[in-house]
C-alpha positions in Angstrom: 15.1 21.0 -14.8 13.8 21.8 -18.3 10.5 24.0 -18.2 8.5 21.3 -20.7 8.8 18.8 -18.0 8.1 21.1 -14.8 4.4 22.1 -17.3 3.3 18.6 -17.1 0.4 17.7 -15.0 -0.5 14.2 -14.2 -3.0 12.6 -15.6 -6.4 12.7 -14.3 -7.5 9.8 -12.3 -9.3 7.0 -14.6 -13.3 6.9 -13.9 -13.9 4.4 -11.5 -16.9 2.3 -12.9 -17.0 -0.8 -10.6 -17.9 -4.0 -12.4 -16.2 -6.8 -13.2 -16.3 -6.4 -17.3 -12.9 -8.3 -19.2 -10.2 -6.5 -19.4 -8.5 -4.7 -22.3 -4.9 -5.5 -23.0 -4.3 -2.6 -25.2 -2.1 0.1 -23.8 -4.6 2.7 -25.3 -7.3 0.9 -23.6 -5.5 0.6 -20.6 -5.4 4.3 -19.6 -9.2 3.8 -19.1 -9.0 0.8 -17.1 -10.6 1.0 -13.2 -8.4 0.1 -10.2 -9.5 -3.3 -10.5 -9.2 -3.8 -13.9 -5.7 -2.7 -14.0 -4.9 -5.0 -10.8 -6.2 -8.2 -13.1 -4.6 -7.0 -15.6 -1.5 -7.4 -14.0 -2.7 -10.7 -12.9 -3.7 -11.8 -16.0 0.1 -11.4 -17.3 1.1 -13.8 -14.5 -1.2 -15.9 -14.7 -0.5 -16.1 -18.6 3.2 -17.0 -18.2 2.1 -20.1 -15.6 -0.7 -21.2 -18.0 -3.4 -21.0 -15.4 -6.0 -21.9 -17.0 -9.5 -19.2 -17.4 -11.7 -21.0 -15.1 -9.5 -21.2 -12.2 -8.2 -17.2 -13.1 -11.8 -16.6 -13.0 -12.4 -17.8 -9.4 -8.7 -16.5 -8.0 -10.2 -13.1 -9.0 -13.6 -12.8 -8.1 -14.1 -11.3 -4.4 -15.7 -13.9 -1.5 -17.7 -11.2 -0.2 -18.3 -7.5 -0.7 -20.2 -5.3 1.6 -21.5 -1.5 1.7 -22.9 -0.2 4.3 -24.7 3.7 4.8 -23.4 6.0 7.8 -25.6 8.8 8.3 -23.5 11.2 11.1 -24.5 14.3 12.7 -21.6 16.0 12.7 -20.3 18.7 15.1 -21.3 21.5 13.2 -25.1 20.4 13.2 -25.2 19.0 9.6 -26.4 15.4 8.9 -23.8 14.1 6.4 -24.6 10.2 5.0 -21.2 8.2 4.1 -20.7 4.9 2.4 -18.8 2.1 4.1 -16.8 -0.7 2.4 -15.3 -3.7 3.2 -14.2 -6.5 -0.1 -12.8 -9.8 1.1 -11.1 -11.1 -1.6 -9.8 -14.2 -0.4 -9.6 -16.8 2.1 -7.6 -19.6 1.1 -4.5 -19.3 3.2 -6.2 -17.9 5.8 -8.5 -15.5 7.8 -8.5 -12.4 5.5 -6.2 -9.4 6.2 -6.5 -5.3 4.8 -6.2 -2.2 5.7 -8.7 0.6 6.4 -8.7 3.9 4.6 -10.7 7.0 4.7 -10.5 9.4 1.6 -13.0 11.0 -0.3 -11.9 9.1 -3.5 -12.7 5.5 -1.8 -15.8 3.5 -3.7 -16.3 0.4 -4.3 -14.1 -0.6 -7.2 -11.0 1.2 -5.9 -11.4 -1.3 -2.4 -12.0 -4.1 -4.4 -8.7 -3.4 -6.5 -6.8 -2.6 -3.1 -8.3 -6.3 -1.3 -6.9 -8.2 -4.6 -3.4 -6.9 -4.0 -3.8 -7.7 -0.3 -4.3 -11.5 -1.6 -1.4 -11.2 -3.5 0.8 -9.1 -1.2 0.2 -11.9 2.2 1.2 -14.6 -0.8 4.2 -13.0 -1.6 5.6 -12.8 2.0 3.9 -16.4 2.8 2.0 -15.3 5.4 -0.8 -17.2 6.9 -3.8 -14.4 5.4 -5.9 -13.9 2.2 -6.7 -10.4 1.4 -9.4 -7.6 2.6 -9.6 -4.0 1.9 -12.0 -1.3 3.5 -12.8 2.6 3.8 -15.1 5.2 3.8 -15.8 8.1 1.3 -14.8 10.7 3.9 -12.5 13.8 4.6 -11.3 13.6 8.2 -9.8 16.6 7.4 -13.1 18.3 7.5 -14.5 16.5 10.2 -13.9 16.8 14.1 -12.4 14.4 16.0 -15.2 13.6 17.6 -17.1 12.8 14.3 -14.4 10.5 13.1 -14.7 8.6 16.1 -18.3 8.4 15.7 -18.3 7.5 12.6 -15.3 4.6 13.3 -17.5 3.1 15.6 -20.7 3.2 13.1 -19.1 1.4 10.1 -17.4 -1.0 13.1 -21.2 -2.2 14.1 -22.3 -2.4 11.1 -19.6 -4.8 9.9 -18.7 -6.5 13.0 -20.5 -10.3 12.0 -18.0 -9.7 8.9 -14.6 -9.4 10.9 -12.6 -10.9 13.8 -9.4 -12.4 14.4 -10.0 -15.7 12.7 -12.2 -13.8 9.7 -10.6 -10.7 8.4 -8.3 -8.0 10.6 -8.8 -4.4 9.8 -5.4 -2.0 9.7 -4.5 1.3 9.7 -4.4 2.7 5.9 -4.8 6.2 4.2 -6.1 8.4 7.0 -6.5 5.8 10.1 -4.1 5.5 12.4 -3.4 3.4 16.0 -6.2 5.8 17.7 -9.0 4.6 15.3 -7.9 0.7 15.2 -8.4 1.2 19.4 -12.0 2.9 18.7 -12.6 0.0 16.5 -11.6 -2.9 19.4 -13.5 -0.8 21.9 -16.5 -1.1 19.5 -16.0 -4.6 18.7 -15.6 -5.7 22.0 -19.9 -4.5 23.0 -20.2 -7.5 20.7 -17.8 -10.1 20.9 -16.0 -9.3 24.4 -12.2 -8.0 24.6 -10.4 -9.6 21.0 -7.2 -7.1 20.8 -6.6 -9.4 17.3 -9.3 -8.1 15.8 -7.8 -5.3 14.2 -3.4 -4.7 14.3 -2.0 -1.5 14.3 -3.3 -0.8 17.8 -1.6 1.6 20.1 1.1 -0.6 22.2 -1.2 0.0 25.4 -3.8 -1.9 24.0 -2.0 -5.0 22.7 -0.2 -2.5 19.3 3.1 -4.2 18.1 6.7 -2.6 18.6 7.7 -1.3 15.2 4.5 -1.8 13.4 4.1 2.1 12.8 7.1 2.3 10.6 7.6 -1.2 9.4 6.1 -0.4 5.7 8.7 2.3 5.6 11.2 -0.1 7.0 10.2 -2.5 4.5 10.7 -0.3 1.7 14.4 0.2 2.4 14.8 -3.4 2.8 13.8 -4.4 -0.3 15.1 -1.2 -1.9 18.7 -2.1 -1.0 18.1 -6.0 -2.0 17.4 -4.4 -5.5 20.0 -1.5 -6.2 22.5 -4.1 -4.8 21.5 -6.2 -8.3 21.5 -3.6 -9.9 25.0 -2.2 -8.4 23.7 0.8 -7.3 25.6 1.8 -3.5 22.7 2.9 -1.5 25.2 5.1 0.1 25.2 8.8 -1.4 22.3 7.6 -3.7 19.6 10.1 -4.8 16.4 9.6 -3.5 12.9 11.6 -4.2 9.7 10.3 -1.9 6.5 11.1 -2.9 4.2 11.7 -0.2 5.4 12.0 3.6 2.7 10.4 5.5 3.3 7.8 7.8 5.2 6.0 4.9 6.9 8.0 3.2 8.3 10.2 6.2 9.4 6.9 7.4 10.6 5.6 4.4 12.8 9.2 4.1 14.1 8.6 7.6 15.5 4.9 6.9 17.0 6.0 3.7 18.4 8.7 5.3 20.5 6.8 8.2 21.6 4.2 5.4 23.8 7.1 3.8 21.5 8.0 1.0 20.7 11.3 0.1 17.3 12.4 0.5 16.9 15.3 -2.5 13.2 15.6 -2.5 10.2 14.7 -0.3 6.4 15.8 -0.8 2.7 15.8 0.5 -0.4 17.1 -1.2 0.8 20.8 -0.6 3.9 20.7 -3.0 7.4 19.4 -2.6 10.6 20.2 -1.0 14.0 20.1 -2.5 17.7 20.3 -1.9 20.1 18.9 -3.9 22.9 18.5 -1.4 20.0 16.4 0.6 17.4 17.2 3.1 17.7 17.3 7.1 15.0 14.4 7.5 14.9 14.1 11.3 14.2 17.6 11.8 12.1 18.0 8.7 10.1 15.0 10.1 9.6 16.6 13.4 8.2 20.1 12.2 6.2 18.0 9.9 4.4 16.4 12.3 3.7 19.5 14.6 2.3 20.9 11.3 0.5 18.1 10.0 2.8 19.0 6.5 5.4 19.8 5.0 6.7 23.3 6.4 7.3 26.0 3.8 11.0 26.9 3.0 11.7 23.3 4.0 14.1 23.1 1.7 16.4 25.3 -0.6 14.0 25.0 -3.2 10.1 24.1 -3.9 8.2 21.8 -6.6 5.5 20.5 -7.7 4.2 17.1 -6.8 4.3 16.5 -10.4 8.1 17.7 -10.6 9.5 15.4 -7.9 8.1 12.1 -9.8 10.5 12.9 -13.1 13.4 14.0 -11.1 16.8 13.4 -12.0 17.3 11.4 -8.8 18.9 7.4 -8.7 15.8 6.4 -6.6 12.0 7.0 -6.6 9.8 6.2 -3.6 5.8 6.8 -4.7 4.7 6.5 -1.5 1.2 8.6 -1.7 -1.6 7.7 -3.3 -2.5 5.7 -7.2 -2.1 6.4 -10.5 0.4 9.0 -10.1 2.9 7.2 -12.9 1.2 6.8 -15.6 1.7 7.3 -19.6 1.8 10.8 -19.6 5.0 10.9 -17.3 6.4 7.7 -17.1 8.8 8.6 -20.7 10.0 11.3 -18.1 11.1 9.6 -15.2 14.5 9.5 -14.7 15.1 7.4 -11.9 16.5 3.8 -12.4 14.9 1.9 -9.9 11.3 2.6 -8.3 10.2 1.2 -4.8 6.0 1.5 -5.0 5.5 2.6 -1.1 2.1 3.7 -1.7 -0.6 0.5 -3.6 -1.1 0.6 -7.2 0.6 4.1 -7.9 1.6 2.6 -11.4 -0.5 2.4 -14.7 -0.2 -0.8 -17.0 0.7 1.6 -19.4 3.7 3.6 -17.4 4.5 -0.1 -16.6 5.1 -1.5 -19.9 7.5 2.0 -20.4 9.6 1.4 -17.8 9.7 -2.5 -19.0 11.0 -1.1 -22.3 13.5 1.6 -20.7 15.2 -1.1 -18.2 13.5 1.0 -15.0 13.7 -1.5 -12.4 10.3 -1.5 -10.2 10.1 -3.4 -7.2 6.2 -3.9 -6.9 4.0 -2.6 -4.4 3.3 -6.5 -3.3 6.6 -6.6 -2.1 8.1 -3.2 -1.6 5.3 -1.8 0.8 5.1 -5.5 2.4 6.8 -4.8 5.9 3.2 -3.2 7.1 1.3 -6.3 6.6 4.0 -8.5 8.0 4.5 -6.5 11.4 1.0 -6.6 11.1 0.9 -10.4 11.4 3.7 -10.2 14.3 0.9 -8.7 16.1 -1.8 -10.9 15.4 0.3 -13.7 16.8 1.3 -11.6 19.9 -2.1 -11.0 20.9 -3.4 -15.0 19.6 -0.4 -15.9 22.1 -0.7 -13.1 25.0 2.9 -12.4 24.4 4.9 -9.2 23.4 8.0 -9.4 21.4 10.9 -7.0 21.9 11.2 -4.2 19.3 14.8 -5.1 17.9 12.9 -9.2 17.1 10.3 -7.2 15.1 13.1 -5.7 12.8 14.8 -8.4 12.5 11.8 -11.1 12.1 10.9 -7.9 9.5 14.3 -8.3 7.8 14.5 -11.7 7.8 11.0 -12.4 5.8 11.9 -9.1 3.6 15.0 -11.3 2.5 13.1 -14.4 1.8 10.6 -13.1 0.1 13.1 -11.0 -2.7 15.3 -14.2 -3.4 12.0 -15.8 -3.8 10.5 -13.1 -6.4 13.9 -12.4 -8.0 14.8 -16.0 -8.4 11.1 -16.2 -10.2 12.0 -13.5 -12.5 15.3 -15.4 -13.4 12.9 -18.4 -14.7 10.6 -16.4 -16.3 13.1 -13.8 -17.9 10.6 -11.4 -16.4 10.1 -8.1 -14.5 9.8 -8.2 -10.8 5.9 -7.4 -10.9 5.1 -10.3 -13.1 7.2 -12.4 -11.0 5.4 -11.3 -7.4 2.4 -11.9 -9.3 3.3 -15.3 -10.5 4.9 -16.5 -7.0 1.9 -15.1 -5.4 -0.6 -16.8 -7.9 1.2 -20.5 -7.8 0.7 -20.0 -3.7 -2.8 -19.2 -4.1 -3.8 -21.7 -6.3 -2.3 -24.6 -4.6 -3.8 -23.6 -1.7 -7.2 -23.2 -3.5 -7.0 -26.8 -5.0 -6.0 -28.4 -1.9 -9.0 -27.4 0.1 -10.9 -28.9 -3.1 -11.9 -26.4 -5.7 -10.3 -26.2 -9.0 
């Protein structure tokens, strides 16, 4: 790899500001645009190519509700530490709201906000029956005990719980939450509203959890990965992939591509990256992984940078960590022709508009990472119906709706001579709207 491009680093993140000011258009601007900005942004380009006109863009985009809440915690070591709760509910046209949960110290206000948008748009995409939601906390787990994160779960549940429920808006697991805080929160919930498993999905299969849910947004990626580089005709088979990030996501995401015949070159988490060129071992790899909570040293025959793996001379790119991580700074280097967004957002306007001019195909994170939500709502129904579907009806409901929605996003982007974002976008936006004029406004 040439040393200029292994001396790059990544561009800081943008300030996060909150507010709901305009938004510039101008790619110059646009490197200094918040999360939210950036996600209307994207909208705005849809919206522009259906003509939707500003007063009804102005209502798709405003939030229905926003709350903050404070959670001062004692911790274990004695400290009191105060942390500040979110949860945006973007919209509720199609449905009771639906978003995940995420705990990370970089979680405020506008970042949730951007993150409960896409949810609206995401559920639109796949036709599901749900608007969108988005919530976290400004917290490390890392540097808490286990004891405090459960605490604190079951704080920020009580103080949201006249917000939520399983006809209002369904918490998931996100960045940093998993099945074992989805059950503290349905314990919680339940002091106030008696036993409602549908409260929350992503719940351990003991307490009412769906078969498949815990890799279904990996699943999903390789579903709509292969729908793409079979457009493009690109065999999956022997194709080179690189995953950024190998959380619950992207370790998954590794492992599907992995038994589909593609080689996995390059996988990372926030400790560096790990490289082979003749492809990684993923089972194994995933294993020792998750006994070490990362990625073990000497993993592979060679190491990288976080910032090396993304411009990779690799067929495929999986950013399946956190935002912002392409942006203009090292989109021109990117290499890879097609780009499945596992993780939300983890693409600038800017770096977008590059790969637009270079012909990178990017299947957008409102469809790519799209299998989590929709196993998401296979459990919701299970537990509204008291009935447990097998896991091999999952994968196949999974694939099946994966399908659907691609023809439907790619046959938008054949009318529209457009790229498959704008098209999610638009198919997503025409869905909202109608539903939004039918219950009588705009």
């Amino acid at each position: 790899m040439p040393e200029d491009r292994r001396s790059r680093a990544p561009q800081p993140h943008p300030e996060q500001t909150g507010g709901t000011a305009a938004e510039p258009t101008s790619a110059e601007v646009g490197r200094r645009l918040t999360p939210f900005q950036a996600v209307n942004l994207q909208f705005d380009r849809a919206a522009e190519l259906l003509g939707i006109p500003e007063d009804l863009r102005i209502s798709l985009k405003t939030p229905y509700r926003e709350v903050m809440v404070e959670l001062p915690l004692r911790c274990s070591d004695g400290e009191i530490r105060t942390f500040s709760g979110y949860r945006v509910q973007h919209d509720n046209s199609r449905g009771p709201m639906k978003g995940g949960l995420r705990y990370h110290p970089e979680v405020d206000l506008d970042e949730v906000r951007a993150l409960a948008s896409l949810m609206t748009w995401k559920t639109a995409v796949m036709d599901l029956p749900y608007g969108g939601a988005k919530g976290g906390i400004n917290c490390d787990p890392k540097t808490l005990s286990d004891g405090d994160v459960e605490t604190l779960t079951r704080r920020f549940t009580s103080r949201i719980e006249r917000f939520i429920g399983a006809h209002e808006d369904i918490p998931a697991p996100d960045v940093n939450t998993n099945a074992q805080v989805m059950a503290w929160i349905v314990d919680e919930f339940a002091k106030y509203h008696g036993h409602t498993p549908a409260v929350v999905t992503g719940k351990p299969v003991a307490l009412g959890g769906s078969e498949g849910r815990e890799s279904a947004t990996g699943r999903g990626v390789l579903f709509a990965t292969e729908r793409a580089a079979a457009d493009m005709d690109l065999p999956l088979e022997g194709a080179r992939v690189a995953i950024q990030g190998f959380g619950n996501v992207g370790s998954w995401a590794a492992q599907f591509f992995h038994d589909a015949g593609a080689r996995v070159v390059a996988v990372s988490d926030v400790h560096g990256a790990a490289f082979d060129g003749d492809g990684l071992d993923i089972p194994p790899l995933r294993e020792e992984a998750s006994k070490a909570r990362r990625i073990p040293e000497g993993a592979g025959a060679e190491t990288l940078t976080n910032d090396e793996l993304l411009i990779m001379d690799v067929d495929i790119l999986v950013p399946a960590a956190l935002g912002n991580v392409l942006h203009l700074r090292n989109a021109p280097d990117v290499q890879a022709r097609l780009i499945a967004e596992g993780a939300n957002h983890p693409t600038t306007p800017d770096a977008d508009e590059e790969f637009r001019r270079r012909g990178v195909t990017v299947i957008p994170d409102i469809l790519a990472n799209a299998g989590g939500v929709t196993v998401s709502y296979f459990e919701w129904v299970q537990n509204l119906q008291r009935f447990r579907w097998k896991a091999e009806r999952v994968d196949e409901e999974l694939r099946a709706m994966m399908d659907t929605a691609y023809d439907s996003v790619r046959e938008m982007a054949t009318r529209h001579e457009t790229d498959l974002r704008t098209a999610a976008f638009a198919l997503a936006i025409e869905r909202v709207a109608e539903a939004t004029h039918l219950r009588g406004v705009g």
